[in-house]
C-alpha positions in Angstrom: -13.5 -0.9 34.8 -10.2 0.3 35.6 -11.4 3.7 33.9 -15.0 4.0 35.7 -15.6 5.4 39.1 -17.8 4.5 41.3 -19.8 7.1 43.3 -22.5 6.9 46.5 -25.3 9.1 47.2 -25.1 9.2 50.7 -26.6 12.9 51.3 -29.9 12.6 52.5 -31.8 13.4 55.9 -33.6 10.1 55.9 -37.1 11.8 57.2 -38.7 8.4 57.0 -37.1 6.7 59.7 -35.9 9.6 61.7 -36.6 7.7 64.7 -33.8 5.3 64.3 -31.5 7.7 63.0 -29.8 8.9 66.4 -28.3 11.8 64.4 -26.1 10.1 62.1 -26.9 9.7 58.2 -28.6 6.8 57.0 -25.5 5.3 55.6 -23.9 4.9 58.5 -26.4 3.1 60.7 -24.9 -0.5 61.7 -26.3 -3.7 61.1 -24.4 -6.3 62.6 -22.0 -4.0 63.6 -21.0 -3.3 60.1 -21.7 0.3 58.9 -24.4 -0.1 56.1 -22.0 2.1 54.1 -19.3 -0.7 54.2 -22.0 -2.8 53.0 -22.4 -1.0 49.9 -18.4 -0.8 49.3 -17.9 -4.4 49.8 -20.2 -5.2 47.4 -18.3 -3.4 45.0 -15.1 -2.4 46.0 -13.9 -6.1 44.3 -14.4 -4.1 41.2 -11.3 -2.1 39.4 -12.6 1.5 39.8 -11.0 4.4 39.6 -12.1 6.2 42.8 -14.8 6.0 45.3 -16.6 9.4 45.4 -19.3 9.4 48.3 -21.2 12.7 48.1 -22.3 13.7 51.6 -24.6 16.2 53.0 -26.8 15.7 56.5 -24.1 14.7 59.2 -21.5 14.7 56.7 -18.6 14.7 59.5 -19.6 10.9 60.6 -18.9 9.5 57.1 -15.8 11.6 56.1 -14.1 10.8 59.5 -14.5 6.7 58.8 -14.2 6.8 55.1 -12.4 10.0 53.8 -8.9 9.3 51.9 -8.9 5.7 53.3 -8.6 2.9 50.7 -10.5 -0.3 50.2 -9.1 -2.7 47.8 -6.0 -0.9 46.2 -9.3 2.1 45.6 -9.0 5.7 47.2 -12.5 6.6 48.9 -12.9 10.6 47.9 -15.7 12.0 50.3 -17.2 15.3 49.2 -19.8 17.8 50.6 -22.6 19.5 49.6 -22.8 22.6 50.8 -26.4 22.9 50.7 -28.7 20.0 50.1 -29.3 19.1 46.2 -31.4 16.5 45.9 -29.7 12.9 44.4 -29.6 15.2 40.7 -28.1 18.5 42.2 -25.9 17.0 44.3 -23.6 15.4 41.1 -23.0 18.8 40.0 -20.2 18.5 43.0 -18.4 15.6 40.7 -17.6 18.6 37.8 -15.1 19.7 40.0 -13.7 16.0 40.4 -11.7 14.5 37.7 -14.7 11.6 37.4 -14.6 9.7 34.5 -17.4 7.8 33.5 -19.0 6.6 36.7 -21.3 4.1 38.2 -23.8 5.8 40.4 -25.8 4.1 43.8 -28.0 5.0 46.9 -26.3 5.2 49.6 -29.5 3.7 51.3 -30.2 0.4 49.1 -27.7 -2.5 48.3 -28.8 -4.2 44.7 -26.1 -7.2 44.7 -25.9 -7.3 40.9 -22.8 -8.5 38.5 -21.7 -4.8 38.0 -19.1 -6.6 35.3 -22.4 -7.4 33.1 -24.3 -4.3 33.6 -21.6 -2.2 32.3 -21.3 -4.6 29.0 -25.2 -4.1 28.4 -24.9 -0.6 27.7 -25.3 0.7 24.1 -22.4 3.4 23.2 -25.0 5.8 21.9 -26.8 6.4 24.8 -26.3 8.0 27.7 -26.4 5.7 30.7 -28.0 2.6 31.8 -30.6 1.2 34.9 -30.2 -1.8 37.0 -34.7 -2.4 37.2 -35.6 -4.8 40.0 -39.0 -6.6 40.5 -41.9 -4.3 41.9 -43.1 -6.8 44.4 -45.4 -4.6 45.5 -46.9 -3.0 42.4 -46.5 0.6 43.6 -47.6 2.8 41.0 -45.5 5.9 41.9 -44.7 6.6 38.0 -41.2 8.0 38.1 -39.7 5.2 40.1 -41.5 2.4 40.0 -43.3 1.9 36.6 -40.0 1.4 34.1 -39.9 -1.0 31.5 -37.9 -1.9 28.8 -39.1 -1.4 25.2 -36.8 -1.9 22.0 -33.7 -2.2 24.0 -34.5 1.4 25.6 -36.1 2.6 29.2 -39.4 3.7 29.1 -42.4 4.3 31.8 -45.4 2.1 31.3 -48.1 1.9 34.3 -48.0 -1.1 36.6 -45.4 -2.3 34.9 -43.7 -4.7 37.3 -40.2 -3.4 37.5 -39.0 -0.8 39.4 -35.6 1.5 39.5 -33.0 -0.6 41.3 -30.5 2.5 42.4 -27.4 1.5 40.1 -26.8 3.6 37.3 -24.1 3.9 34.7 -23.8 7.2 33.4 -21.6 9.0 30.5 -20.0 11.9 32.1 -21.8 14.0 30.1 -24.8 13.7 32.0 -23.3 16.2 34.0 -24.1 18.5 31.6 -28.1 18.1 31.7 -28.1 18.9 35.4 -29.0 22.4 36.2 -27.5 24.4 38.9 -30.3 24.1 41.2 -32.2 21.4 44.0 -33.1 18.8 41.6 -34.4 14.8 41.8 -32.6 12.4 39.6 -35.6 10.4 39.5 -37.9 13.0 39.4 -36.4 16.2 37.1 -33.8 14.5 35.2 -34.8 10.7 34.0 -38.6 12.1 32.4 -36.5 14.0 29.6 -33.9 11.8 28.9 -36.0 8.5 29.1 -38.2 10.8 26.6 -35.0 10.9 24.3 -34.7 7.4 24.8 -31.1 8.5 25.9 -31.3 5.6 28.8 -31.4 1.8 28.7 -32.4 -0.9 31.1 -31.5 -4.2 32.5 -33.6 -6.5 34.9 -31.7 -8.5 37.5 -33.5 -10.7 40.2 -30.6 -10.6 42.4 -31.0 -9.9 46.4 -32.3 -5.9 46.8 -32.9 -4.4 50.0 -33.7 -0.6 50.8 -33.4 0.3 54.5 -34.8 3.8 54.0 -38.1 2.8 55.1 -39.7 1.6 58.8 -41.1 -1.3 57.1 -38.2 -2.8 55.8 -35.7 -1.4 58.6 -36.1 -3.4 61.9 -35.4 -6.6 59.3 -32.6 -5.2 57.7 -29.8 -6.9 59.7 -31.3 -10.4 59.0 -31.8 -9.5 56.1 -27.6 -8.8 55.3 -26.8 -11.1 57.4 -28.7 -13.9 55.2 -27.5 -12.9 51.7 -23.8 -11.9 52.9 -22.8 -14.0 55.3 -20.2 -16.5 53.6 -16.7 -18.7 54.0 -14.2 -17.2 53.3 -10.5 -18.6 52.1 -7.9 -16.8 53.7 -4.5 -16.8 51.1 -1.1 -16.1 51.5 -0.2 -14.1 48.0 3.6 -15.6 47.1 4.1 -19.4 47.3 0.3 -19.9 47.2 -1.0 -17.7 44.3 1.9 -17.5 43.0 5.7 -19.1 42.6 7.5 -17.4 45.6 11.0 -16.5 43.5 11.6 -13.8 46.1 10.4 -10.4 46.8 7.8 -10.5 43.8 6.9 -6.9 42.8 7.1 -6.8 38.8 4.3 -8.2 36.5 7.3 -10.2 34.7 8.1 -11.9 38.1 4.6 -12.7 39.1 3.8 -16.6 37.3 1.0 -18.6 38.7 0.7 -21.5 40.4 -0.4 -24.2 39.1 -4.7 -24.7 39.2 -4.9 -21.5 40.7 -7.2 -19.2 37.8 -9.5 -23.0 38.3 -9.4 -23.4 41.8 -10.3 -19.2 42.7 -13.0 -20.0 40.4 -14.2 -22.8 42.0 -14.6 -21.0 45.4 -16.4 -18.2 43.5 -18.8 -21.0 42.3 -19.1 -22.3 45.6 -19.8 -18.6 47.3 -16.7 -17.8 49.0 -15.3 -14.7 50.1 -11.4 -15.0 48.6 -8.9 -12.4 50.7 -5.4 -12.2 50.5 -3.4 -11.6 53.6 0.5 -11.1 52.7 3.7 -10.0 54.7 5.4 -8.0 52.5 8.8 -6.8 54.6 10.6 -6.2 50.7 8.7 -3.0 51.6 10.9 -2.4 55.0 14.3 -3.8 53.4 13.8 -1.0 50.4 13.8 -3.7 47.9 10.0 -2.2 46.9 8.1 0.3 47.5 4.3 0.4 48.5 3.6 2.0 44.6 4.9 -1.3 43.1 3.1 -3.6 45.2 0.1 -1.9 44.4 0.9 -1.4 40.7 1.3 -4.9 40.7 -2.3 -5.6 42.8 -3.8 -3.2 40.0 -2.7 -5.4 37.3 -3.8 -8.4 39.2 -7.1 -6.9 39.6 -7.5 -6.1 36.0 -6.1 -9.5 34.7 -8.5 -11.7 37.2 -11.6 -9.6 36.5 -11.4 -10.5 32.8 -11.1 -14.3 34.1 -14.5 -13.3 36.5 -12.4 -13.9 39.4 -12.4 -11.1 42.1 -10.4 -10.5 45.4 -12.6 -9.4 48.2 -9.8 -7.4 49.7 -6.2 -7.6 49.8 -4.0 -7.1 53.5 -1.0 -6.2 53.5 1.8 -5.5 56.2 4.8 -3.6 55.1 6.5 -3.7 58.2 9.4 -5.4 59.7 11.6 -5.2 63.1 14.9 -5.1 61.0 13.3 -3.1 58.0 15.6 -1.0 56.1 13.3 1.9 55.9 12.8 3.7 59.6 9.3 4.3 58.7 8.6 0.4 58.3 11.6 -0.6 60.8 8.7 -1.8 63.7 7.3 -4.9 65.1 3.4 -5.1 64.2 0.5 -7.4 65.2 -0.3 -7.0 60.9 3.1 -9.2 60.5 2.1 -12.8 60.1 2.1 -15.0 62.5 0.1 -11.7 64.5 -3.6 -11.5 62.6 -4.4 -8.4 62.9 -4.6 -8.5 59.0 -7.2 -10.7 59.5 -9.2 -9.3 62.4 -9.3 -6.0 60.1 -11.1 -8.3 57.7 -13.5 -9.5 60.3 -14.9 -5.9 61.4 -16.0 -5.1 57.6 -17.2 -8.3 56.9 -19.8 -11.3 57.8 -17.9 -14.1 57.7 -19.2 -17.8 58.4 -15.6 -18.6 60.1 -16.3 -22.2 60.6 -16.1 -23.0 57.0 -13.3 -20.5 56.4 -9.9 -21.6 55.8 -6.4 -20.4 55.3 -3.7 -21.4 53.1 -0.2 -20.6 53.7 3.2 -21.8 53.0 5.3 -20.4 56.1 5.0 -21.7 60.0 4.2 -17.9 60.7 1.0 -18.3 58.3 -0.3 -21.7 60.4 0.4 -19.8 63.8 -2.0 -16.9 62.2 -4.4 -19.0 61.7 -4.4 -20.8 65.1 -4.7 -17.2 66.2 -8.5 -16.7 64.1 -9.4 -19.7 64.7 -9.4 -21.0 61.0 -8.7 -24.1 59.5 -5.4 -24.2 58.3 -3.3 -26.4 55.1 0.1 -25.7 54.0 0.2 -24.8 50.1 1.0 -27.7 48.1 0.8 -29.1 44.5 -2.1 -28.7 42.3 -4.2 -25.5 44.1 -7.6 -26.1 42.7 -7.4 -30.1 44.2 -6.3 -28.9 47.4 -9.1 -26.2 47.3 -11.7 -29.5 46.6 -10.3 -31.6 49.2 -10.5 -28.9 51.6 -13.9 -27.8 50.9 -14.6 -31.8 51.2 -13.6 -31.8 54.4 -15.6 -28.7 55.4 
């Protein structure tokens, strides 16, 4: 996906549940003190996108002071504004101005927790995009969102039909071109024609859906999230546990596995962990590196895992060291292991079952960080998938 972007609707008033707005845009209501925006780029931020484009409108000041040129995952959030409201189809006419590349599109007020990875591989060349369809639980025949179906590999409406639009898209950049320059609904103006065309295709995933811009389903929102994505989460150290710690690793010809670790990330993917790395990296402060080559090198790592299904949640980093080479990084910092602030940063965007959680480190400094969080702790050591088993055994 390294060549997709991802981008957020997150422009709308949210008229029906104005009452629990308290002026600030639906995204960035919190449920369990999580900003329901985070929600949506945790869920996907794990993939290797380009850019994060959230197009903003209503209260647009809120979301680009907490997410505007700040990066989750080695990925550069872009926030951009409408300057009048568009509707969810108008208001991608502000992407022609972007570079965007082909891009995955979602409501900023729904999470649909689908394997993005898979969606993306079901769509057909010639068309021009593809729909995630969830169930219609309900049956509401409203006829451009919720009576979809699928019908010689193509999206079609059909009354009653069960399925309903799940608010992830993946579009052609082209589409661009079939959006006029006025107020316009996605939905609404521009699926009819192309679905018509049979420019679109479908795919219907089960997986957990929630939309929080209605009363109904808002007061149970938070229990909800916290139900589907609240997990255990392992807790690495990048050099001498991912990989073999020759010294100061920051070249792709450096970087060699340990052994069991591809079968052992797996593992806690199968057994629905969260996996974060937390690293010192003071090569950064000394000079040896800069911040570009560790994140080249994170980039690559991102790419090569994905095509192995495994995913880092998000990476940590601290660049700094008291005796650091390079003034900018020359400090002392509660991100430096054995300080966790690395790890409390991970905390606040996250729901994390910490009594399961564990971290795996190979220094003194690491077992002293996680003393500090309160995690279970095990030097690296041998095979890394049968320490991962034992220590799950024991938890």
């Amino acid at each position: 996906m390294k060549n997709i972007d991802l981008v957020i609707l997150a422009g709308g008033k949210g008229s029906r549940i104005k009452n629990f707005l308290h002026n600030k845009p639906k995204p960035m209501l919190k449920f369990n003190n999580i900003y329901f925006l985070q929600y949506i780029i945790n869920n996907f931020s794990k993939y290797h996108f380009k850019k994060i484009y959230i197009l903003t409108g209503y209260k647009s000041d809120i979301i680009f002071k907490n997410f505007h040129n700040k990066t989750f995952n080695f990925t550069k959030v872009v926030c951009v504004k409408e300057k009048k409201i568009m509707g969810t189809g108008g208001a991608l006419l502000n992407l022609k101005k972007e570079k965007i590349k082909d891009f995955v599109l979602v409501n900023g007020d729904t999470v649909f927790d689908i394997d993005l990875a898979d969606f993306i591989k079901s769509f057909k060349k010639n068309k021009l995009g593809c729909v995630a369809l969830a169930p219609n639980k309900e049956n509401i025949n409203n006829y451009k969102l919720n009576n979809l179906a699928i019908k010689n590999n193509v999206l079609c409406y059909k009354k009653y039909s069960k399925l309903m639009n799940g608010g992830v898209y993946f579009f052609k950049k082209r589409i661009l071109n079939l959006i006029p320059k006025k107020p316009c609904s996605l939905e609404e103006d521009i699926f009819p024609n192309i679905i018509k065309k049979k420019m679109l295709t479908g795919k219907i995933y089960k997986n957990f859906f929630l939309d929080i811009g209605t009363p109904k389903y808002f007061n149970i929102s938070a229990k909800k999230l916290t139900n589907h994505f609240s997990r255990p989460a392992a807790f690495l150290d990048r050099d001498g546990v991912i990989n073999h710690d020759s010294g100061y690793v920051f070249k792709k010809k450096d970087f060699k596995f340990r052994k069991g670790v591809i079968k052992g990330l797996k593992y806690l993917i199968q057994k629905k962990y969260y996996i974060f790395i937390v690293t010192n990296q003071a090569g950064i402060a000394k000079g040896i590196y800069n911040e570009n080559d560790f994140k080249k090198l994170h980039l690559y790592l991102k790419n090569y895992l994905s095509n192995n299904d495994i995913y880092f949640n998000d990476v940590q980093y601290c660049p700094y060291h008291p005796k650091g080479k390079i003034k900018i990084y020359r400090k002392k910092s509660f991100l430096r292991k054995p300080g966790n602030q690395m790890v409390i940063n991970i905390f606040k965007k996250w729901i994390i079952n910490k009594r399961k959680s564990f971290m795996i480190g190979d220094k003194v400094s690491d077992k002293n960080c996680a003393k500090k969080s309160d995690l279970f702790f095990s030097f690296s050591e041998g095979d890394f998938y049968k320490q991962i088993k034992n220590i799950l055994k024991k938890n």
